[in-house]
C-alpha positions in Angstrom: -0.4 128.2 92.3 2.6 128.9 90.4 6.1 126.8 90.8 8.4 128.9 92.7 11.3 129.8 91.0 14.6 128.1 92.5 18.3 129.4 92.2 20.8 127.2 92.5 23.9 129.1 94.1 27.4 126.8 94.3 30.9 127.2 96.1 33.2 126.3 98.1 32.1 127.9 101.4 35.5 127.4 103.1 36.3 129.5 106.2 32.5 130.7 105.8 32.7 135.0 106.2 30.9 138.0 105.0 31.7 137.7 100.7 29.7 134.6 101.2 26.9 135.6 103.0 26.6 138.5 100.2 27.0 136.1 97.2 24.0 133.6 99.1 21.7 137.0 100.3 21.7 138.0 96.4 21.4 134.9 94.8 18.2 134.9 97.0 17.1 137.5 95.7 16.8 136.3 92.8 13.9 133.3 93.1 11.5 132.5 95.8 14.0 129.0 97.1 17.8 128.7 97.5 19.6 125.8 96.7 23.0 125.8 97.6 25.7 123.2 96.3 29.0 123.1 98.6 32.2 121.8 96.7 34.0 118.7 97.7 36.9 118.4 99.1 38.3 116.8 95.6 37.1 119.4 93.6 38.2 122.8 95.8 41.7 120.5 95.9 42.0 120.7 92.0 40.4 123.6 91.9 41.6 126.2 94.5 43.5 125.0 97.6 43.9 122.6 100.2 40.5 122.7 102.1 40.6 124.0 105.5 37.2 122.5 106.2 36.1 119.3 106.1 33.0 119.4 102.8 30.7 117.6 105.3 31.2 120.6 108.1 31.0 122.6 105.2 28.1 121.0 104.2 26.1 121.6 107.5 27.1 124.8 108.3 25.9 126.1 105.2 22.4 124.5 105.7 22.2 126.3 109.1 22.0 129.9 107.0 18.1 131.3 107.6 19.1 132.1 104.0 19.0 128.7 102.6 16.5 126.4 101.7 18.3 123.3 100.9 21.8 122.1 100.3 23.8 119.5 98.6 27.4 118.6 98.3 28.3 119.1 94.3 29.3 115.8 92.2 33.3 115.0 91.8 33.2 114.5 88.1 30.0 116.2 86.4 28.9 119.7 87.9 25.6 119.3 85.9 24.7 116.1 87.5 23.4 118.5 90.1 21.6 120.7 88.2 19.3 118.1 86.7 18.4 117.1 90.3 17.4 120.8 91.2 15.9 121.6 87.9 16.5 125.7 89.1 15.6 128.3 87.1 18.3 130.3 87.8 21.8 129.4 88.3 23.8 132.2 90.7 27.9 132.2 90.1 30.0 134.6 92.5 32.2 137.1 91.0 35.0 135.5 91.1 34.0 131.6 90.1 36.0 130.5 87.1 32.9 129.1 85.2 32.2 131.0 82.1 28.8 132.0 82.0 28.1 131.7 78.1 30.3 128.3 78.3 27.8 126.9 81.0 24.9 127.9 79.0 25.9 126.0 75.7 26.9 123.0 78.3 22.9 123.0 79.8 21.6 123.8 75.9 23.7 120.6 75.4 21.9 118.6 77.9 18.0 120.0 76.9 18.1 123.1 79.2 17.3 125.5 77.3 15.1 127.7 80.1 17.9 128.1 82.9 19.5 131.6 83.3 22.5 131.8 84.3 23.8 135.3 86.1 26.8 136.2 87.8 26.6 138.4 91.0 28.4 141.4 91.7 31.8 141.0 94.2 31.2 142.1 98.1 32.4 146.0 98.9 31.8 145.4 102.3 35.3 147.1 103.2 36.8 143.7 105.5 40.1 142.4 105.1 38.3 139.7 106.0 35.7 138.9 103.2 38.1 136.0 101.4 38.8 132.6 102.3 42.6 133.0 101.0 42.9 136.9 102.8 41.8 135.1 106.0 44.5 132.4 105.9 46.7 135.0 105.2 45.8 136.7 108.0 46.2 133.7 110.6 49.5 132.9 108.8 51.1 136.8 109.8 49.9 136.7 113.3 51.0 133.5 113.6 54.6 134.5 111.9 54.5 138.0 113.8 54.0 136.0 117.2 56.5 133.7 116.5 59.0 136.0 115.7 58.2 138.0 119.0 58.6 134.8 121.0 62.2 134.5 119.5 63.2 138.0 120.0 62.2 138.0 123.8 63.7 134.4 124.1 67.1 135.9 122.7 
């Protein structure tokens, strides 16, 4: 019986919506086993932002998707310490993940993997204003600002 072929999928996963469940769905796709890696909370705070979740919720909430098989928190300091515990075949990024695909690929090359493909997925049309961690903070800060401002204005 043939090995099945894993994909390794990583992110941040913060405020968990629909772009993520895309990115997870195609990475899927792509093997016959999903192995996701969450960020922690150092990394997404060097990274990206301030986390809104904690890595650990992160963490579980990502292993409860029927989509994935396993899941790990990522490493603080080397991002391929991960990949040599997976071994995937496949390495999924998101649209919009800063990692350069052709830099990754000398970086694994570097380290003797010279079989792993690495593919970056297309972005999520799924027409929300809500398929972004950063657009759904934005969000809860204007309806928090618009509320606000109503509460003064019938205080006044």
């Amino acid at each position: 019986m043939a090995k099945p072929h894993t994909v390794m999928a990583t992110g941040t996963f913060d405020l968990l919506h629909m772009g993520h469940i895309f990115f997870l769905k195609e990475a899927k796709k792509l093997g016959d086993k999903l192995v996701v890696v969450v960020a922690r909370d150092e990394t997404v705070r060097r990274l990206k932002h301030e986390p809104v979740i904690h890595e650990e919720i992160r963490l579980n909430l990502i292993k409860e998707l029927r989509v994935v098989d396993e899941a790990y928190l990522g490493s603080t300091d080397d991002m391929y310490t991960i990949v040599e515990k997976i071994q995937p075949n496949i390495i999924a990024l998101g649209f919009d993940q800063i990692h350069d695909v052709k830099t990754i690929h000398q970086e694994l090359k570097k380290r003797g993997f010279r079989k792993i493909k690495v593919v970056r997925l297309p972005k999520y049309e799924g027409g929300s204003d809500l398929n972004g961690t950063r657009r759904i903070i934005q969000k809860i800060i204007s309806a928090y600002t618009f509320q606000k401002e109503m509460e003064r204005l019938e205080g006044s």
